[in-house]
C-alpha positions in Angstrom: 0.0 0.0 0.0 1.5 3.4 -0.9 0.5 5.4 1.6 2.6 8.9 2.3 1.7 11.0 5.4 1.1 14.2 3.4 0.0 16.2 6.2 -1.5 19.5 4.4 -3.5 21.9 5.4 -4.8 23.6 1.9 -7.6 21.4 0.9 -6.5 22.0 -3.0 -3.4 20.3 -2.0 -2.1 17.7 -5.4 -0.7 14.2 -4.6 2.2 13.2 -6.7 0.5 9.4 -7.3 -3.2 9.3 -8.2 -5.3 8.4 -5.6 -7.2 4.7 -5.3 -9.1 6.3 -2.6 -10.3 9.6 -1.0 -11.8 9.5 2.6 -13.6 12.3 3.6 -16.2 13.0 6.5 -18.6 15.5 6.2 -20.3 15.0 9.8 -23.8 16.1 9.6 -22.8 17.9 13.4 -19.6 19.5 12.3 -22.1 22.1 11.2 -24.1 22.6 14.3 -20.9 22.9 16.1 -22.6 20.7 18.9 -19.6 20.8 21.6 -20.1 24.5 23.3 -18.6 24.0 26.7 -14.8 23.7 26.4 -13.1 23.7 29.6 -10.8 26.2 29.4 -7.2 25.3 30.7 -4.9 28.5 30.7 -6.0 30.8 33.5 -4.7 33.5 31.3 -6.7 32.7 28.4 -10.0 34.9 27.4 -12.9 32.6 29.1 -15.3 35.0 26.7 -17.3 33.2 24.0 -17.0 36.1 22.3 -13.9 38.2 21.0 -13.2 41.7 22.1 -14.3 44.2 19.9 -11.0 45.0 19.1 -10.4 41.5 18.5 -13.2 41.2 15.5 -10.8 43.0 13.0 -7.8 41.2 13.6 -9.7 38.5 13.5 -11.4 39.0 9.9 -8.1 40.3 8.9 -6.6 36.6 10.0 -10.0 34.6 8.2 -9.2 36.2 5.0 -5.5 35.1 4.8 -6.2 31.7 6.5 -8.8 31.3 3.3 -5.8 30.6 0.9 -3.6 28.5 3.5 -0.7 27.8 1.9 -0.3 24.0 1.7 2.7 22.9 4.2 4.4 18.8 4.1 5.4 17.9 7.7 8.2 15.9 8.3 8.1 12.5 10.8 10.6 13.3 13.3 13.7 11.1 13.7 12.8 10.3 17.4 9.2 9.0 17.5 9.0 9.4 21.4 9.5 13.0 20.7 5.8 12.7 18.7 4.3 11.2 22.1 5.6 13.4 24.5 3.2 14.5 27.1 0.3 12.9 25.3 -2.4 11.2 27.1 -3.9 8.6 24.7 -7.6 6.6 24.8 -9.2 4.1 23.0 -12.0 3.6 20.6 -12.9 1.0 18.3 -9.1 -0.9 18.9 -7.5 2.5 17.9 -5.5 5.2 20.2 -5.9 8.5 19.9 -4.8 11.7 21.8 -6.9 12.8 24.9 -8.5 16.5 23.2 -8.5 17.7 27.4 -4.9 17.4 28.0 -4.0 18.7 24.6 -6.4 22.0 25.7 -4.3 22.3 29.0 -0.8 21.2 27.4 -0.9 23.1 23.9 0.4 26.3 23.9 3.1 28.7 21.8 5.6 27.2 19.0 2.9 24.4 19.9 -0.2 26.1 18.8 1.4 28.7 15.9 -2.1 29.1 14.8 -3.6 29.6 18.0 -6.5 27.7 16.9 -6.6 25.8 20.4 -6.9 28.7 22.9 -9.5 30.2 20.0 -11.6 27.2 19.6 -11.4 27.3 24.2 -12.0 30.9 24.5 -14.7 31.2 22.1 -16.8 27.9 22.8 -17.1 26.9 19.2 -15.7 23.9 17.1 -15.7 25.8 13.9 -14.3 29.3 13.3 -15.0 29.6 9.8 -11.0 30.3 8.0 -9.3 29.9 11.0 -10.1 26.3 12.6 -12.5 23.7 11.3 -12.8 21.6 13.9 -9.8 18.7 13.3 -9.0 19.0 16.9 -12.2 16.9 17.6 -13.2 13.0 16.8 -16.7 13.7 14.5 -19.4 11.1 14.8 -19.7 10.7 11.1 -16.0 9.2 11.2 -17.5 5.7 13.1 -20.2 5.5 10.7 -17.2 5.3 7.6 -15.3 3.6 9.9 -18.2 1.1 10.4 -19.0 0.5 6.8 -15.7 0.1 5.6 -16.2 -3.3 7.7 -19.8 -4.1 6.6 -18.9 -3.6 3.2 -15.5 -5.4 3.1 -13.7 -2.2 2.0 -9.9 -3.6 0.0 -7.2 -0.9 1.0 -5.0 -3.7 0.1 -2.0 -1.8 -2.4 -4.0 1.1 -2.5 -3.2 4.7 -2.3 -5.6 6.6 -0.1 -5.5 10.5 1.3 -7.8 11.3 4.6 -8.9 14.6 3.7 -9.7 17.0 6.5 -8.2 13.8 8.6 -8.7 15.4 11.6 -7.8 12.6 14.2 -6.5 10.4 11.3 -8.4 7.6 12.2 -9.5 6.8 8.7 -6.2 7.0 7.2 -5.2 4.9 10.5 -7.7 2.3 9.4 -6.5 2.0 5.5 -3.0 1.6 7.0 -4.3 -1.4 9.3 -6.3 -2.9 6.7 -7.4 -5.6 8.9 -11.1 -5.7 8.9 -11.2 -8.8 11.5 -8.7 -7.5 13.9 -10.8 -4.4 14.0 -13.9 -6.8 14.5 -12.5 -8.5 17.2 -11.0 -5.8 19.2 -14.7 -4.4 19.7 -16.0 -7.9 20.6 -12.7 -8.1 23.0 -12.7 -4.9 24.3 -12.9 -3.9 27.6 -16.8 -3.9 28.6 -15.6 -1.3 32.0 -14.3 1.1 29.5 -17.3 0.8 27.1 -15.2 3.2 24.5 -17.3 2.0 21.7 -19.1 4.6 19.9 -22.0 2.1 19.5 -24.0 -0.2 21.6 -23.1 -4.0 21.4 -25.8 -5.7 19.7 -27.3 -7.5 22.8 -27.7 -4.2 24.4 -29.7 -2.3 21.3 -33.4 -3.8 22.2 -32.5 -2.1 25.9 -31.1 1.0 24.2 -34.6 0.8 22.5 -36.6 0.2 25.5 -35.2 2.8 27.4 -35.6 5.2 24.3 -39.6 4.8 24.2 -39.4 4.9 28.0 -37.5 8.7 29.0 -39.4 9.6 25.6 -42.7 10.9 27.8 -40.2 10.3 30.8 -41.6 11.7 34.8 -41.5 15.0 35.8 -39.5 15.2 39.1 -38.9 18.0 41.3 -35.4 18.5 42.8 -35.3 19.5 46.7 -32.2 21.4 47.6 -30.0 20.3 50.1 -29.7 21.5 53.6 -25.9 21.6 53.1 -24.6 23.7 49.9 -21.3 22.9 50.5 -22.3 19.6 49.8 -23.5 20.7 46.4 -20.2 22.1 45.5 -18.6 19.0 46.5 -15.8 17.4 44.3 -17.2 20.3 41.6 -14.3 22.8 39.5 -15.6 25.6 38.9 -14.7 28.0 35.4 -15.4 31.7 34.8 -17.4 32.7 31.8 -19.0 36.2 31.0 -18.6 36.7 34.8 -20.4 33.5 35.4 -19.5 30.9 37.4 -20.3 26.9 36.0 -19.3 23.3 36.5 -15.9 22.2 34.3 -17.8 19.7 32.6 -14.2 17.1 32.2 -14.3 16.9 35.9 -18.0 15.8 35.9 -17.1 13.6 33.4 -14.3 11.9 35.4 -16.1 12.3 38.9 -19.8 11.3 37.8 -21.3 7.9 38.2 -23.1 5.4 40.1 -25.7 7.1 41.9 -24.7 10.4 41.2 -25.1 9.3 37.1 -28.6 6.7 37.7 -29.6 7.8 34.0 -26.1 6.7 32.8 -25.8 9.7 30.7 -22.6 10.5 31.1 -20.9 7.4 30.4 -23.5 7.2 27.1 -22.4 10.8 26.0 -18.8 9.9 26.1 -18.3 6.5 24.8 -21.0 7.5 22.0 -19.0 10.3 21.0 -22.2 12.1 21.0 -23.9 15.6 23.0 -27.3 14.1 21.7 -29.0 11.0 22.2 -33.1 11.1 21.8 -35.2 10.4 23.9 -31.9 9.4 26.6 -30.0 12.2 26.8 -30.4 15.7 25.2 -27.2 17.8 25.6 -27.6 19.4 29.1 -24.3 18.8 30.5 -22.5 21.3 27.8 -22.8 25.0 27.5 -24.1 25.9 24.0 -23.8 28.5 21.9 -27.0 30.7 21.0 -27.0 30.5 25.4 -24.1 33.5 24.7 -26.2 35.2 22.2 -29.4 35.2 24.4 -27.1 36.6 27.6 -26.1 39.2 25.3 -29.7 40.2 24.0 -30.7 40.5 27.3 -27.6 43.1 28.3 -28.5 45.0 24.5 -32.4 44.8 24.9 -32.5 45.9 28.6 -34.4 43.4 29.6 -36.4 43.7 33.0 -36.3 40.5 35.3 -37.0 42.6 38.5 -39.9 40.8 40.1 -41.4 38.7 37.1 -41.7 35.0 37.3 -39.1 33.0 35.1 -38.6 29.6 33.2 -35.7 28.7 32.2 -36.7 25.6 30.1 -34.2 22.7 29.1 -31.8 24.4 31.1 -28.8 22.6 31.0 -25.9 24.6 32.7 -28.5 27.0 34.2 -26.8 30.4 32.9 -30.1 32.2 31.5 -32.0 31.6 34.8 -28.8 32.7 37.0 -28.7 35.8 34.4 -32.5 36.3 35.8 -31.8 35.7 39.4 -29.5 38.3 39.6 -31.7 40.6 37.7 -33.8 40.2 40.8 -36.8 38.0 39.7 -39.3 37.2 41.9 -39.0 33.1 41.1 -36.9 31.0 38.9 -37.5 28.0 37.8 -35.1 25.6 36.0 -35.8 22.4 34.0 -34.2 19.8 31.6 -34.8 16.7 30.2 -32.0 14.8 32.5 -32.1 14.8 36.5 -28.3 13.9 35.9 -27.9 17.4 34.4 -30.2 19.0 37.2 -27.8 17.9 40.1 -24.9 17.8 38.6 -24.9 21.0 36.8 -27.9 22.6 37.0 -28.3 23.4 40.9 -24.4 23.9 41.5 -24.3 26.4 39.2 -26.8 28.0 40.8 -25.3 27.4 44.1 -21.9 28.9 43.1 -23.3 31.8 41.7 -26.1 33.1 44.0 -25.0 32.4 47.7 -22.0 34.4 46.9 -21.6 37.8 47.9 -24.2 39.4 45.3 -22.9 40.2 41.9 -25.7 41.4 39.8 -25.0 41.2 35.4 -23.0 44.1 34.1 -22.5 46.0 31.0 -20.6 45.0 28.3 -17.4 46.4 29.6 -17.6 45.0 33.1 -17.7 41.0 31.7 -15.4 41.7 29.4 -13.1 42.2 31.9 -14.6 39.5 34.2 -11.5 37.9 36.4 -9.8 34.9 35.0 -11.2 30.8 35.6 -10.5 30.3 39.0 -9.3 26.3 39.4 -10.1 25.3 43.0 -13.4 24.1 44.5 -15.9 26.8 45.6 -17.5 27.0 48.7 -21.2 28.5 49.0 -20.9 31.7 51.1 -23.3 33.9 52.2 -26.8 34.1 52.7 -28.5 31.2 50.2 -32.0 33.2 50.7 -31.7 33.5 46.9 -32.2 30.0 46.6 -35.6 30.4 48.2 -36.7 32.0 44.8 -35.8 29.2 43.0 -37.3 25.4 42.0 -35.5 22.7 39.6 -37.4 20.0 37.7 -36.6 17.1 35.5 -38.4 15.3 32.7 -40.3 15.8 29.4 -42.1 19.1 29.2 -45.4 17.5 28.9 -45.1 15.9 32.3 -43.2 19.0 33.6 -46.5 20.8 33.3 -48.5 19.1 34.5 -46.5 18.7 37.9 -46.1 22.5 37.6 -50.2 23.1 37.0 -51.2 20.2 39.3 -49.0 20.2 42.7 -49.7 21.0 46.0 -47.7 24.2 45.3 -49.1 25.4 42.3 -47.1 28.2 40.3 -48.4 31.2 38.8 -47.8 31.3 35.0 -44.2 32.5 33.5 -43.9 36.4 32.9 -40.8 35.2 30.9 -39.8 31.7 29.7 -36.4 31.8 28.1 -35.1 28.8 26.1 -32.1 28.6 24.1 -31.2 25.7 21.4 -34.2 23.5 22.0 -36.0 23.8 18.6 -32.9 21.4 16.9 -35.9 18.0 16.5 -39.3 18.7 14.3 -40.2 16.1 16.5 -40.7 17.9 19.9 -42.4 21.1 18.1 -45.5 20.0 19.3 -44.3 19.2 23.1 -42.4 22.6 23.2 -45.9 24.5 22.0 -47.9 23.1 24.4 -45.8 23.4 26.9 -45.4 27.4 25.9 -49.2 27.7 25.7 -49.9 25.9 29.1 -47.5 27.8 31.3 -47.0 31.4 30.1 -49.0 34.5 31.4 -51.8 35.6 28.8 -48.9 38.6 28.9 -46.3 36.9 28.5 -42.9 36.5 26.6 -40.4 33.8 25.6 -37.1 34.6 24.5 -35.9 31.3 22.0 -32.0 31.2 21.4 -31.5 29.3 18.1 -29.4 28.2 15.2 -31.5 29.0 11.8 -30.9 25.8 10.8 -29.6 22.4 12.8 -27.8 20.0 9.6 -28.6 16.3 9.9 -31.3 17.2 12.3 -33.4 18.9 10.6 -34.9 21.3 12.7 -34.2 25.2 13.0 -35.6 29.1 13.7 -37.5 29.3 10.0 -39.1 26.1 10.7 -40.3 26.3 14.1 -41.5 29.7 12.9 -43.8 28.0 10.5 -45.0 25.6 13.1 -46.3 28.3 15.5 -48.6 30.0 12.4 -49.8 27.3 11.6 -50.7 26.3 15.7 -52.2 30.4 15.4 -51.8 31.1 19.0 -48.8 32.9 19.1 -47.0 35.8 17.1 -43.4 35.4 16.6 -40.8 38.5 16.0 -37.3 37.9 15.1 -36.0 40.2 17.2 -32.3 39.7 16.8 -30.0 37.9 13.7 -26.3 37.0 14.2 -24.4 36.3 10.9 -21.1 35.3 12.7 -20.2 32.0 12.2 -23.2 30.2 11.4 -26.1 32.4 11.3 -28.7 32.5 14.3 -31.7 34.2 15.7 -33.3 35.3 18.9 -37.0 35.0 18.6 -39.2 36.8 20.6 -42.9 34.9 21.2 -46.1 36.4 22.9 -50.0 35.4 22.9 -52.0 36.6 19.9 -54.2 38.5 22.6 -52.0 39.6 24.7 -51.5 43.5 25.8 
């Protein structure tokens, strides 16, 4: 097999030999740029998911030369345990590859020329169109090649091959191999503690599929705080973000199981390679993008929270409902699909941020300048009276309701629902109306953070738009468009009737 590691970066790049085969993955989420919540490592580094405003031109000013990247060959180095140094590898599918965590902490200076690792950190995307696109990650589109080289008895046999946009090189790794059975038995052999595989075994599909139909209209649970916040904040890291405080999500990852994980979410998330799994587990433990763009509508838009009644719905980290709770609303309430998410995220977020000496959302300027990650564990200080305003639930918004509208506490409906990145599944449109329709004030408004359109999903702003015409109960404005990156929208939604 002739098979030379041209390592380019200019996707024009010729090969000498013609090519037997081209690999190339075009994941369907590459697009979405699921993966929001990057821990950041370097204390120094800009924890802002934005750049600076004096950062934008540089920036464009970098885009436009890094559009016509000169193509660059890079030479194997003489001592291979040069190539390994300080790496941290893992396993999937029989094949090692480099931990992306320690690479975030380790990768710095000559090592990161491009400074595409601190940029991808700082501002919480996988793709920054010209500048990085997203090799630094393992796409889930690469199993599925991976898997039907083998179900389709793929030859690599004295072939010439180039992994385009290789990324991780695992497909290149796998025409180098060529060994369809090893690869085969490696899964069957692997280590079932480690469950690395990307995919459920076949013996455990039919439960996968059980447990699908099951979380699919899945209870409504309400979460009582504990008497002891430290207790909370136990074991937790807490990062800084637009003068934020919220959970490093690696550490939950390392730290979370048992009965701290009963839904098993975490462990599914990671060895699926996957932030989305329907119906099981629907992306609440990362920090997503258009959550950013709603926090900044609501500095830009002036948005009152003093003494209304908030939702944050399909919360996930929490931010939008902290953002209110400092605003001083009268009640938050936070909810997401996963209880996992809820305890592990949700409420220690909210712990870290609001039984803390008071600091209410600046401007602009003042987060921008917010102090650097801190590291260490937090402790809850102060007065947690704040917490009095607040309630967490888990489970499907249907069954969320109707706890909400049927308890021995009943709630008063929502002066303000906020929701960002929830309209990605045509399939929960009708849920996510009815769950609007039941629980907000005849005078209501809902603020929905989304991308215009989610790729291999299907679902999206324009979409959900036409959905809520066609339901005729509430108007929709489009109150806010940002083309950076891909484009999204901040929709504003009231009752036809209302004032």
């Amino acid at each position: 097999m002739d098979f030379r590691f041209n390592f380019a970066v200019d996707e024009n790049e010729n090969s000498e030999a013609d090519t037997d085969f081209l690999l190339l993955c075009s994941p369907k989420d590459k697009q979405e740029s699921r993966e929001k919540s990057r821990e950041t490592a370097d204390p120094a580094a800009d924890s802002s998911p934005k750049l600076a405003a004096s950062e934008h031109q540089d920036e464009a000013a970098l885009k436009k030369n890094l559009c016509v990247k000169a193509a660059k060959e890079h030479n194997i180095p003489k001592d291979l345990n040069k190539v390994l140094e300080n790496k941290v590898m893992e396993t999937v599918l029989g094949l090692s590859y480099v931990k992306l965590s320690v690479v975030e902490r380790t990768c710095s200076g000559d090592a990161d020329s491009e400074g595409i690792v601190s940029k991808s950190i700082s501002s919480h995307t996988d793709l920054i169109p010209g500048v990085y696109e997203g090799g630094l990650k393992i796409w889930e589109c690469t199993f599925d090649l991976m898997d039907y080289f083998s179900e389709a008895e793929i030859e690599f046999t004295n072939k010439t091959v180039l992994d385009l946009g290789c990324g991780a090189g695992l497909l290149g790794i796998v025409a180098l191999r060529d060994k369809q059975e090893s690869r085969e038995k490696s899964r069957e052999t692997a280590d079932p503690a480690a469950d690395s595989s990307p995919k459920l075994a076949a013996s455990e599909h039919q439960d996968e599929a059980a447990l699908k139909k099951n979380l699919c209209v899945k209870a409504a649970k309400e979460h009582n705080i504990p008497k002891d916040l430290n207790k909370v904040l136990e074991n937790k890291v807490m990062e800084t973000v637009l003068g934020l405080s919220y959970v490093k999500l690696s550490i939950v990852e390392r730290t979370c199981s048992g009965d701290a994980d009963s839904e098993g979410i975490v462990s599914k998330s990671i060895s699926s390679h996957t932030d989305l799994i329907p119906g099981v587990y629907e992306g609440g433990l990362k920090i997503w993008e258009c959550t950013f763009d709603l926090m900044d509508y609501f500095s830009e838009a002036e948005i009152e929270f003093t003494n209304k009644t908030v939702l944050d719905l399909g919360c996930g980290a929490g931010l939008l409902g902290i953002v209110a709770l400092r605003g001083e609303a009268a009640r938050v309430h936070f909810q997401d699909y996963n209880s996992t998410v809820i305890d592990e995220i949700t409420l220690p977020n909210v712990v870290a941020n609001c039984t803390s000496k008071g600091r209410r959302m600046g401007s602009g300027k003042d987060r921008k300048a917010s102090k650097p990650p801190s590291k260490r564990p937090r402790k809850a200080e102060g007065s947690p009276d704040v917490l009095n305003r607040c309630r967490f639930f888990s489970g499907e918004w249907s069954q969320v309701s109707q706890l909400l509208l049927s308890s021995n506490e009943p709630c008063s409906k929502y002066d303000i629902i906020l929701t960002s990145e929830t309209i990605y599944n045509p399939d929960y449109y009708s849920a996510l109306h009815e769950t609007l329709a039941q629980l907000l004030d005849r005078n209501g408004r809902v603020y929905l953070a989304s991308k215009v359109h989610y790729f291999g999903v299907g679902g999206g702003i324009y979409l959900f738009e036409k959905f809520i015409e066609e339901k005729n109960v509430f108007r929709t404005s489009l109150v806010k468009t940002i083309d950076q990156g891909l484009q999204r929208c901040i929709m504003e939604i009231t009752f036809k009737n209302s004032c």
